[in-house]
C-alpha positions as CSV (number, residue, x, y, z in Angstrom):
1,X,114.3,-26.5,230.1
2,X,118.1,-28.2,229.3
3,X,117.3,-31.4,231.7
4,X,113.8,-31.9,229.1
5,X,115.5,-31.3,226.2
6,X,118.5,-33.6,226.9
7,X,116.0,-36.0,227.7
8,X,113.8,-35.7,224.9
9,X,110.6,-35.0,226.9
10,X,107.7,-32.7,226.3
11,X,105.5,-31.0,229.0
12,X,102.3,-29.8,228.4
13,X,98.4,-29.6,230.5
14,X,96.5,-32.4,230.1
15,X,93.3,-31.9,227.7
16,X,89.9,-34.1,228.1
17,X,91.2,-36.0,225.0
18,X,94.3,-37.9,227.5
19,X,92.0,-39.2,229.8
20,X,92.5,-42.8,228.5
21,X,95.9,-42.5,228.2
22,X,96.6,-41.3,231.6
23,X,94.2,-43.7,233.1
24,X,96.1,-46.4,231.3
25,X,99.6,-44.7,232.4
26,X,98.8,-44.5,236.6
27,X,97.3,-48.3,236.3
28,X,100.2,-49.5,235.1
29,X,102.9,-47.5,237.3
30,X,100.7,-49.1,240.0
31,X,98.5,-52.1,240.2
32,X,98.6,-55.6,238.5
33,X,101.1,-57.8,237.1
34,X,102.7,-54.8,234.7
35,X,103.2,-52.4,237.3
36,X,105.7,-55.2,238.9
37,X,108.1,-54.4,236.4
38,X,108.5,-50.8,238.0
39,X,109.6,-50.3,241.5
40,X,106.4,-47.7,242.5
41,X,104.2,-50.7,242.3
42,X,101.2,-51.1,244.9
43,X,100.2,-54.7,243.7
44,X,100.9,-56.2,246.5
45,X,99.2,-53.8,249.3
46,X,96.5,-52.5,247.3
47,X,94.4,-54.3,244.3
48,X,91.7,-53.2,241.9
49,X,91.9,-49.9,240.7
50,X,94.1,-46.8,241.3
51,X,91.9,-44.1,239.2
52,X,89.3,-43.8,236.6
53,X,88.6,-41.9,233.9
54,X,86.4,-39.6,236.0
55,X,88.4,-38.8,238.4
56,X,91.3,-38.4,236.4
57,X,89.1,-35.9,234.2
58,X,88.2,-34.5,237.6
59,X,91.4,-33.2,238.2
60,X,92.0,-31.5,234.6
61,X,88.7,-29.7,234.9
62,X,89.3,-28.2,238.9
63,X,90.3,-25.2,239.0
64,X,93.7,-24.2,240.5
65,X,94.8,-27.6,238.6
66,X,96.5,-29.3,235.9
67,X,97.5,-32.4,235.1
68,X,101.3,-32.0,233.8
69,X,101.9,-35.1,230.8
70,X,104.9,-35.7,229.8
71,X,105.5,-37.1,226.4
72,X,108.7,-38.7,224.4
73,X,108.5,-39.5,220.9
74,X,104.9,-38.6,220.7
75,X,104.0,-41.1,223.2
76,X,102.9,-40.5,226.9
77,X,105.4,-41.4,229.5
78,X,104.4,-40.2,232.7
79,X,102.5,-37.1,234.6
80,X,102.0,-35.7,237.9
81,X,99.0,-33.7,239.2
82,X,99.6,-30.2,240.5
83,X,97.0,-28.4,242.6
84,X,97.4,-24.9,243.7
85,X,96.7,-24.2,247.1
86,X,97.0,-21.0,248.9
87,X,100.6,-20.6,249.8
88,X,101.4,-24.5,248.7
89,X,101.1,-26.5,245.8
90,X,99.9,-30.0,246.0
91,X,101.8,-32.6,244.0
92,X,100.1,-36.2,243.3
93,X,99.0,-38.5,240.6
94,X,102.6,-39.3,239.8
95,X,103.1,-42.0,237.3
96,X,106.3,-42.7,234.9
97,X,105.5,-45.7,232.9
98,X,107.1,-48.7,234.3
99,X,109.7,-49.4,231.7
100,X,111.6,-46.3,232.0
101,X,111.4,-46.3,236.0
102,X,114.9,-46.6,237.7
103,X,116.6,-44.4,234.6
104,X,116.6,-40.6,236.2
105,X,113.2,-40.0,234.6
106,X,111.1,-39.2,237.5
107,X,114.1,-36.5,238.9
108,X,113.8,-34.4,236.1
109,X,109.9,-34.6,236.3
110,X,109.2,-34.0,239.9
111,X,112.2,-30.7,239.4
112,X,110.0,-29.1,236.7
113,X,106.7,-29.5,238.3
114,X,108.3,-27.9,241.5
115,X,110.0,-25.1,239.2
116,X,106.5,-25.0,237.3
117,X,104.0,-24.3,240.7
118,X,106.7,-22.1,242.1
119,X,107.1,-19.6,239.3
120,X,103.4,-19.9,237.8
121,X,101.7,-19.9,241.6
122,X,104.7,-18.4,243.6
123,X,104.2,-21.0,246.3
124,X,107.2,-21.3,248.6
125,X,105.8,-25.5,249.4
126,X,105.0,-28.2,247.7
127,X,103.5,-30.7,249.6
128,X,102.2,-34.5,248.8
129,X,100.4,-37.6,250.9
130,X,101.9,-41.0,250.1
131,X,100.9,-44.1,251.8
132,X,103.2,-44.4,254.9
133,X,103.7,-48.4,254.4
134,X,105.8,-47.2,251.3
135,X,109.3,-46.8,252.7
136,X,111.4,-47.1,249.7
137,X,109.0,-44.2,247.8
138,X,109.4,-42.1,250.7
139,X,113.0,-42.4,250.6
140,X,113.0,-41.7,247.3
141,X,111.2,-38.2,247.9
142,X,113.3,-37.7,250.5
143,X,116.5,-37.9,248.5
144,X,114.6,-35.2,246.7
145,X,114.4,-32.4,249.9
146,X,110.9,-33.5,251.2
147,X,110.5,-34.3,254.7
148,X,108.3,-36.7,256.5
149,X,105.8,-34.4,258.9
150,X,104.4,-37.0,261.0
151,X,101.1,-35.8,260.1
152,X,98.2,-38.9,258.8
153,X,95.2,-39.0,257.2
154,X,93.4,-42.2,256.8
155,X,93.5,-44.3,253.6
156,X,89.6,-44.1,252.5
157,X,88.3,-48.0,253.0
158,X,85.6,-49.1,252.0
159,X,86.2,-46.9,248.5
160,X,86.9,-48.9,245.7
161,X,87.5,-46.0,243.9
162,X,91.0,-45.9,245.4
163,X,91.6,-50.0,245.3
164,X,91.3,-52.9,247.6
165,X,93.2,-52.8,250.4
166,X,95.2,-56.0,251.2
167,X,95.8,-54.7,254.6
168,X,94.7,-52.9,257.4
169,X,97.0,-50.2,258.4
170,X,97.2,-48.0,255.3
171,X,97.1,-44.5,256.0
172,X,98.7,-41.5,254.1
173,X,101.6,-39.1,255.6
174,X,101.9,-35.9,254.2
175,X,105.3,-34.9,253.0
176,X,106.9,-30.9,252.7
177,X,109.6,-29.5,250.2
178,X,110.1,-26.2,250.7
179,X,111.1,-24.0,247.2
180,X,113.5,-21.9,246.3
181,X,112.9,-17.9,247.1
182,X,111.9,-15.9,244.3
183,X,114.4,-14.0,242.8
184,X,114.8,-10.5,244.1
């Protein structure tokens, strides 16, 4: 891909042996004190943890998944989960780490894991939840093609799996792109 290559970035599947790293990566994109240097930051609606180890290892090991890392230099700089599903993909897990947020890096990421589950799966949607309190990251995915369905499901309290919530209207609103025709 030109856009990965001009920006020096590396795609590959997730194996067992990122688990740490990715773990480490989605924590700081979204909770504490680190992730405030990023705009995707949850800190302030949602405390403890975002994932863990298991079910970040969860998701490489389902099948119809994979957990696309992104690496610069060697290091790891951000991923997104993609789940095939039926005649949609399902995009989530998406961290950048919080330095290089705001720079153009999460455009070229979320455009190759589109082109990736269209051409691999030959879905004509993808489609992602994100929590509906987070206006400026759903106008940011909207400046991208998705659209706002309407359409909730609630945030799972009482699951500290998924963090603490520090209020109590969080639910998730599924959001549509849909992708390009294949070629003919």
């Amino acid at each position: 891909m030109d856009t990965a290559a001009a920006t020096g970035l590396t795609f590959r599947d997730a194996t067992d042996a990122d688990v740490d790293a990715l773990v480490a990566l989605i924590e700081s994109a979204y909770r504490g004190d680190s992730s405030r240097s990023g705009w995707t930051t949850e800190a302030d609606i949602l405390e403890g943890q975002r994932t863990d180890p298991e079910g970040v290892l969860a998701v490489i090991k389902a099948p119809g998944s994979r957990v696309l890392t992104v690496e610069r230099d060697g290091a790891v700089v951000a991923c997104c989960q993609l789940e095939h599903r039926g005649d949609h993909a399902y995009f989530g897990m998406f961290a950048v780490s919080p330095a290089l947020q705001g720079g153009g890096l999460g455009k070229v990421i979320i455009a190759e894991a589109e082109r990736h589950a269209h051409e691999t799966w030959g879905v004509a949607e993808m489609h992602m939840t994100v929590i509906s309190a987070r206006e400026d990251l759903i106008a940011w995915y909207e400046r991208r093609g998705y659209r706002r369905t309407g359409k909730m499901t609630p945030f799972p309290y009482g699951d500290e799996r998924f963090g603490i919530p520090q209020r109590d209207d969080l639910q998730f609103e599924l959001l549509v792109k849909p992708l390009a025709e294949p070629a003919r």
